[in-house]
N, C-alpha and C positions, 0 to 999 in steps of 0.2 A: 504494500500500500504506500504510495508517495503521502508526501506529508502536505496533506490543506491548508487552504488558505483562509482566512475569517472573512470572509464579503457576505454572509448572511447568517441566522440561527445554524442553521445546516453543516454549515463549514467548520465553527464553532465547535459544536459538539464533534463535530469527525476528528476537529485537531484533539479534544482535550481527549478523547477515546484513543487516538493517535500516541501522543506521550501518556499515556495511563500503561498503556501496551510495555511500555517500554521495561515497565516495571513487576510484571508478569510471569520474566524469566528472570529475575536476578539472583536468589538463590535453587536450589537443588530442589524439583517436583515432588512430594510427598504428602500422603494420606494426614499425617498426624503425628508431630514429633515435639518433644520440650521442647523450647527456647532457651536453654542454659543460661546464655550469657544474657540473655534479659533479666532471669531468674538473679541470677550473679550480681545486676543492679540494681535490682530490689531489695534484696536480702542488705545486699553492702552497704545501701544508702542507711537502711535501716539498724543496722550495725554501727554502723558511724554515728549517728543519732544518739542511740542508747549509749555508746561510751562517751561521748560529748556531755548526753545528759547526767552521765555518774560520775564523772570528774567536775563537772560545774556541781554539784551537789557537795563532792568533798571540799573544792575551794570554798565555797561560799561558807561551810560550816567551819574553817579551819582560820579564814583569813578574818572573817567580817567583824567589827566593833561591836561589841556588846553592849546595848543597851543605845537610848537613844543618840540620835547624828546632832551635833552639832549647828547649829544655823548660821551659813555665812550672807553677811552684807555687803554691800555694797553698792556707794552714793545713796545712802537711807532706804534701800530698799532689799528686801529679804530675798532670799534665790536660796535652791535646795544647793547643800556641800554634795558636789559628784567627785569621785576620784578617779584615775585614769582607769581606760579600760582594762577588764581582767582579761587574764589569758582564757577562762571560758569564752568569752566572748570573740576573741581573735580566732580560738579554735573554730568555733563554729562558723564564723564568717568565711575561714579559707577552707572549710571544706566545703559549704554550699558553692561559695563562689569554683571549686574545683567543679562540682558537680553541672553546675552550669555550663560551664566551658565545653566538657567533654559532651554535654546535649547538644549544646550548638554548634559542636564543631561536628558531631555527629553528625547532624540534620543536614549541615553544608555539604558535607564532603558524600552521604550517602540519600540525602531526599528525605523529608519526612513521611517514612512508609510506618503504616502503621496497619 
């Protein structure tokens, strides 16, 4: 099939039927098999979550001030006292932020097939 042109509904639907095709054959024909390494980023992601969330649980019980914060001012006006960020926090930023990447770089390099 040569590849259509869009000058009407018609042509339209024949291109996007067109590159749909294209995607039909990219892996190996088969009834019914796991998806491992999908499996693999579910489980991971979810693995990385839960250890993020029990070391942000030991920091937070081990570093934080006991009892109440402090009130800082400043030019007469009250503002809650924040301290820098914790490493819980960094932690989870750069594993989501990993996790991102490798979707998106996924999607580019492979099409979002789903």
């Amino acid at each position: 099939m040569a590849m259509p042109n869009g000058d009407s509904p018609q042509k339209a639907q024949e291109y996007y039927q067109y590159l749909l095709a294209h995607h039909e054959t990219e892996h190996r024909v088969q009834t019914w098999h796991v998806d491992w390494l999908s499996l693999a980023w579910l489980w991971g992601f979810v693995a990385a979550l839960a250890l993020v969330l029990l070391l942000w649980v030991r920091q937070y019980r081990t570093t934080r001030q006991k009892g109440i914060y402090l009130v800082d001012t400043w030019s007469g006006f009250t503002s809650e006292l924040a301290g820098p960020a914790t490493r819980f926090f960094l932690l989870l930023t750069a594993i989501l932020v990993g996790f991102a990447i490798a979707l998106i770089v996924g999607h580019l390099v492979n099409g979002q097939i789903f």
